[in-house]
Residue, then its C-alpha position, 0 to 999 in steps of 0.5 A: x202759250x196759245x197761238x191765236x191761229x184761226x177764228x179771227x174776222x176781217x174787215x176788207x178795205x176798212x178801217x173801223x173802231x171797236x165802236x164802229x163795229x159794235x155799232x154795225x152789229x146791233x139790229x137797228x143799225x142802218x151801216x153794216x160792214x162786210x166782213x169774212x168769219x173763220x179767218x185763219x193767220x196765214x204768211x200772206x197776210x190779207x192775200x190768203x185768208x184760209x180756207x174756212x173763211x166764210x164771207x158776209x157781205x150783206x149785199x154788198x160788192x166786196x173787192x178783192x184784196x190787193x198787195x197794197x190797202x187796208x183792213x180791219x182784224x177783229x177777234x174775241x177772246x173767253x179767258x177762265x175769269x180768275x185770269x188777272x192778266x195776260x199778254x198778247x205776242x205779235x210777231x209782224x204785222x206788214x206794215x203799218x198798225x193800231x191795235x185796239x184792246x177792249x175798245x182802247x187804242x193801245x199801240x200805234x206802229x207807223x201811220x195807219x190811213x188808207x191813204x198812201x200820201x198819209x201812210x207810214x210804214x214802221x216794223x211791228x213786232x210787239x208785246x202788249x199786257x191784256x187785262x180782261x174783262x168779265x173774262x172776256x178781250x176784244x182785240x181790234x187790229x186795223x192794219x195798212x200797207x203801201x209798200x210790202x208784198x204782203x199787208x196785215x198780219x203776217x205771224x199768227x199772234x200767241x197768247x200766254x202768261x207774261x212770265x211764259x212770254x218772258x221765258x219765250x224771249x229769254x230762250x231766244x236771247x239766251x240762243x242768240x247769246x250762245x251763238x255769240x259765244x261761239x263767235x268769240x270763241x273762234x274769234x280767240x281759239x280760231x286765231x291761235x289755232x289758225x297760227x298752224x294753217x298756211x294762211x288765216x283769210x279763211x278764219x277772217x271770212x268765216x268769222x265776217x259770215x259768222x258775225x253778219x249771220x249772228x247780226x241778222x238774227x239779233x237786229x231781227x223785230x223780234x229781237x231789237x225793233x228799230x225805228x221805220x225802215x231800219x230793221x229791213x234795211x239792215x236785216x237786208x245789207x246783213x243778208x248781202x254782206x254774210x252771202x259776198x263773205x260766204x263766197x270770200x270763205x270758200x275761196x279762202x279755203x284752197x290755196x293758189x296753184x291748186x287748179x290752173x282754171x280757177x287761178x286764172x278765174x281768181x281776179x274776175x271771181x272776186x270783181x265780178x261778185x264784189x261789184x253785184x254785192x256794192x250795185x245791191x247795196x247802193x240800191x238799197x240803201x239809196x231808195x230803201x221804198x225798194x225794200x219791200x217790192x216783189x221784184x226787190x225779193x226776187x232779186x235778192x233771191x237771185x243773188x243768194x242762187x247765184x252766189x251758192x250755186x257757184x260755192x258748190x259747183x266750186x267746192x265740187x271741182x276743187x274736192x277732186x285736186x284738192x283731198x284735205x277737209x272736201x267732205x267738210x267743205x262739201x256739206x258746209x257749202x250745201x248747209x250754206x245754200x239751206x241758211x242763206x235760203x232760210x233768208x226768203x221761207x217765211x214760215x221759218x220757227x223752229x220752236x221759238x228760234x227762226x230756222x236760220x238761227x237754228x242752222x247756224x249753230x250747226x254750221x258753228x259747232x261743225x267748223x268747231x269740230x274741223x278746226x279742233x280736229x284739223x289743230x289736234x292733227x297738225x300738232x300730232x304731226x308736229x309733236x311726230x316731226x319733233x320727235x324724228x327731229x331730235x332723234x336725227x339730231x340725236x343720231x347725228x350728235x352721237x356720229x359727229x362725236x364719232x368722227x371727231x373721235x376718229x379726227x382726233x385719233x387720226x390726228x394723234x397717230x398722224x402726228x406720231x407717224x409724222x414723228x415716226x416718218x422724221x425719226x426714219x427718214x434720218x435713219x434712212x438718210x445716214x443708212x444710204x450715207x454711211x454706205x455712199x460715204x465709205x463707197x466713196x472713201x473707197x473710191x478716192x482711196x483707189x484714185x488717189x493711192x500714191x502707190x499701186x494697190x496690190x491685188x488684195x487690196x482692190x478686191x477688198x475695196x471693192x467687195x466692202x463697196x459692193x456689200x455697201x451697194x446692197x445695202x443701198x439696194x435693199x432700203x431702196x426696194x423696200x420703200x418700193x415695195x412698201x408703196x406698191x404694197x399699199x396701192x390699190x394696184x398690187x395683185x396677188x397671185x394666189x396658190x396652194x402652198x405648203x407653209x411648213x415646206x416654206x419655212x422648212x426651207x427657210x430655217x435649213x437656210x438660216x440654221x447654217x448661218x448660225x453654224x460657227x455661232x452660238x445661236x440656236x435655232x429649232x424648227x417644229x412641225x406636225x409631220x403628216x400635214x402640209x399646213x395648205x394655205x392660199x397664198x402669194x409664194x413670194x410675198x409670203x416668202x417676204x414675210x418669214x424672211x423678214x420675220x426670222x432675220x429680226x429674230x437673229x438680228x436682235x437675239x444676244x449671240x447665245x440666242x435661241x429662235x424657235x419655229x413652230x407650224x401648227x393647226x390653229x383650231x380657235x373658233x374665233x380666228x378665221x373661222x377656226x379653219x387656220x394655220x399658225x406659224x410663231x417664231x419666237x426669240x428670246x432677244x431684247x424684246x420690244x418694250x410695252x408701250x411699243x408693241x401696238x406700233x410695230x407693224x406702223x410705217x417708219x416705225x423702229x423701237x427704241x431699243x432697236x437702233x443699238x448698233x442695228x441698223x434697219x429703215x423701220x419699213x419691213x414689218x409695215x411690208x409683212x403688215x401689207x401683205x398679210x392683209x392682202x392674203x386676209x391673215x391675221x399678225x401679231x406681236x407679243x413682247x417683253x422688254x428684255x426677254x424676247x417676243x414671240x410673232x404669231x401669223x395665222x392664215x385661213x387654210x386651204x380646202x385644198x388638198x394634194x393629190x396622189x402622183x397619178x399612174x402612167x398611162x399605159 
């Protein structure tokens, strides 16, 4: 296209025909207009006619021109003659046209009079198809204005082949309608997307100031021409409502709570620049001949100012209490401030695409970008927490099944402790009345003999009564020691101690009660080693005794018990640094099954009640005290054929010292 820029003439003050000026042009009119040559389109219209106008004026007084008149533009045009046809652009003629094209009145936009009670303002933004003639068109514009700040034409027209007008307006079109898609596009994706924000008012806002910005570009004249003063008004109340949203959206866009100072500011915000928005737009549309004052622009201006200044200086203070998204903010709200300015520049194409329409598209694809970006991080986030979430609950699966494992094993040996305690407490309960019971029968045997018991007799009754009375005392301190044992409170006295001297003793005092019997017992021990151990002398004495008496209480009568002291050398027990002492017999043994509950508080096997009594707590006492020494206990057995009993102890590192010489 060819933009008709300069070399147009102006008529000031006049209205005139095609014929009216070619009739002042020939030598023997008497009537000649004056009018300036070289004119070049400026934005304000009549008021700036170019520099390289050159006036001619014939004599006459020519007046200056004002806001509001009339007057005649004229331009002649020399086309290649083999041009059929073009057609002639006009972007915005203020405010009211007629234009001639080689002497015919083809167009007429409002009511042109240089009369204000005739006049009749009405949006002029037109296409008209030009059909030379001899190669030549002669373009005649007579132009009024009673009601803009600027009068005649305001946009230099263009001229081109229809086709590449009409690829100039599809271009449009089709910008216009990717911006629309945009806007559907958040309108969809922004509402889905929005479902991971704390709230959708911002989406709502950026949407409402998306859409106002879209509608004004496409109810703009060049776009969608309206009747009268309806292209203004609307493009006008679309300028307000876009500003009032764009101060609704970065409101939106910090939560409550996050400064305490726009938290109180928060009502008077929003009545303040609700009131200016509805007091501007009442105005408007009231008294729409307001449109087109100075003042009216100003005052818009005005609004836009205010309105931008405050979403700046308040994205600028909010960035420093609130970090996610201020760079984005920050460069929104000055790409803003250039949009919503773009409103009042009037020299605004970029290419064919007014420069708010051009910003616009990147407002649009950077929020495009924030919101994406902005979803992809939540949903990362989200997929990370899920992630923690099933493992935790994965985590605290597997530990619950662990603890009901452990209740139900608790339970089971509960129960079979319970089970055990009964069996105990009635062997427990007929060993302290069997022994009450024949105390008692002594007693009343004494009381109530009819003769005087000789003195044999008596010492008998009583040695049966207090043998009797032992027993009873031994069941008793062993359900005292066994508690004692087991509370927190037991200390124990730690020693070096010789265990083979220990169970030397021990075996010298039982070898002679198996003298007169045909039980055999054998002691074995290495004889340069005093097998040290840390320990309690009269728990571990506890130990061993209690140990050796159930050797020789449930061997047959030819039993052998064998006692053995050793070095443990294992790596794996205690460290490899041990002392062993087995005892092994070759009695009835315990059966199988058993072996693992022996050490059991109340536990007696079931083999171990022929005609043995016992409370079932004296290995739960060796159990106790070897856990307080840090020793290892074991059993192992074959129903039948005797059991072994294995008690291992970490060694001492102590070492006995040769008897030091007398001092001199």
């Amino acid at each position: 296209p060819v933009t008709i820029k300069s070399g147009w003439e102006f008529y000031p003050n006049r209205l005139l025909t095609p014929e009216m000026i070619r009739i002042s042009r020939l030598e023997s009119s008497n009537v000649r207009y004056p009018y300036y040559k070289g004119v070049t389109i400026t934005s304000d219209g009549w008021l700036d006619l170019g520099e390289k106008a050159e006036l001619y004026s014939f004599g006459e007084d020519v007046k200056k021109m004002s806001r509001f008149g009339v007057g005649t533009y004229r331009i002649e045009l020399v086309l290649n003659k083999s041009v059929d046809y073009v057609t002639l652009n006009i972007p915005d003629i203020a405010q009211s046209a007629t234009i001639w094209v080689n002497g015919k009145a083809v167009r007429h936009y409002g009511t042109v009079s240089d009369s204000k009670e005739f006049y009749e303002p009405s949006q002029v933004c037109t296409d008209i198809q030009l059909v030379p003639i001899d190669g030549r068109i002669e373009i005649v514009i007579d132009c009024a204005n009673y009601s803009s700040p600027y009068g005649g034409i305001l946009y230099s027209p263009c001229i081109a082949s229809t086709a590449t007008i009409g690829m100039i307006e599809y271009s449009v079109r089709m910008y216009l309608t990717v911006l629309c898609a945009f806007w559907v596009f958040f309108a969809i994706g922004g509402n889905y997307i929005a479902k991971t924000f704390n709230g959708k008012t911002k989406l709502y806002f950026f949407l409402l100031m998306f859409l106002a910005d879209i509608l004004y570009e496409i109810l703009s004249p060049m776009v969608t021409i309206l009747p009268g003063n309806w292209n203004k008004l609307i493009m006008i109340t679309l300028m307000i409502f876009a500003n009032y949203w764009s101060f609704l959206f970065f409101l939106s866009l910090y939560p409550k709570g996050t400064t305490k100072l726009f938290d109180k500011l928060r009502f008077f915000e929003i009545t303040i620049f609700s009131m200016l928005t509805c007091c501007y737009l009442l105005t408007f549309w009231c008294f729409p001949s307001l449109l087109y004052l100075p003042s009216s622009v100003v005052a818009n201006m005005v609004l836009i100012l205010i309105t931008n200044i405050y979403n700046v200086f308040r994205v600028l203070y909010m960035s420093k209490h609130y970090e996610h998204g201020k760079y984005l903010y920050m460069s929104s709200a000055l790409l803003t401030v250039a949009m919503h300015f773009s409103f009042f520049v009037r020299h605004q194409y970029f290419v064919y695409i007014t420069l708010h329409a051009f910003l616009l598209i990147f407002l649009a694809i950077g929020f495009t970008l924030y919101f994406v970006k902005d979803y992809v991080q939540t949903y990362e986030k989200l997929e990370d927490n899920n992630r923690n979430l099933e493992s935790a609950v994965e985590e605290k699966t597997k530990y619950i099944t662990r603890v009901n494992q452990d209740l139900l094993h608790n339970h089971e040996r509960l129960l079979e402790n319970e089970e055990a305690r009964k069996k105990v407490m009635s062997n427990v309960s007929h060993d302290l009345r069997t022994p009450i019971t024949a105390i008692r029968g002594y007693i009343e045997l004494m009381l109530n003999a009819k003769e005087p018991l000789s003195r044999e007799q008596e010492v008998q009754y009583l040695s049966n009564m207090h043998t009797r009375s032992v027993q009873m005392e031994q069941l008793i301190s062993d359900l005292v020691q066994l508690t004692r044992m087991e509370s927190e409170n037991d200390t124990i006295e730690k020693m070096p101690i010789s265990i083979k001297e220990m169970v030397q003793d021990l075996f010298q005092l039982y070898h002679a009660e198996c003298e007169g019997t045909k039980k055999v017992m054998h002691f074995h021990a290495p004889e340069d080693d005093d097998l040290l151990i840390d320990g309690d002398p009269k728990k571990l004495l506890r130990v061993f005794e209690n140990i050796i008496v159930n050797a020789m209480k449930y061997t047959r009568e030819d039993g052998v018990i064998d006692i053995t002291c050793h070095r443990y050398e294992d790596p794996a027990m205690l460290g490899g640094n041990a002392v062993e002492v087995l005892i092994k017999d070759n009695g009835v043994g315990i059966p199988a099954n058993e072996v693992p509950y022996v050490f059991d508080r109340f536990y007696r096997a079931e083999n171990s009640g022929i005609n043995k009594t016992g409370s079932g707590l004296g290995l739960s006492i060796v159990k106790s005290i070897m856990d307080k020494h840090g020793g290892k206990i074991w059993a192992e057995s074959e129903e039948g054929k005797g059991s072994e009993f294995h008690i291992v102890f970490k060694a001492s590192e102590y070492t006995f010292d040769e008897e030091p010489e007398d001092e001199e």
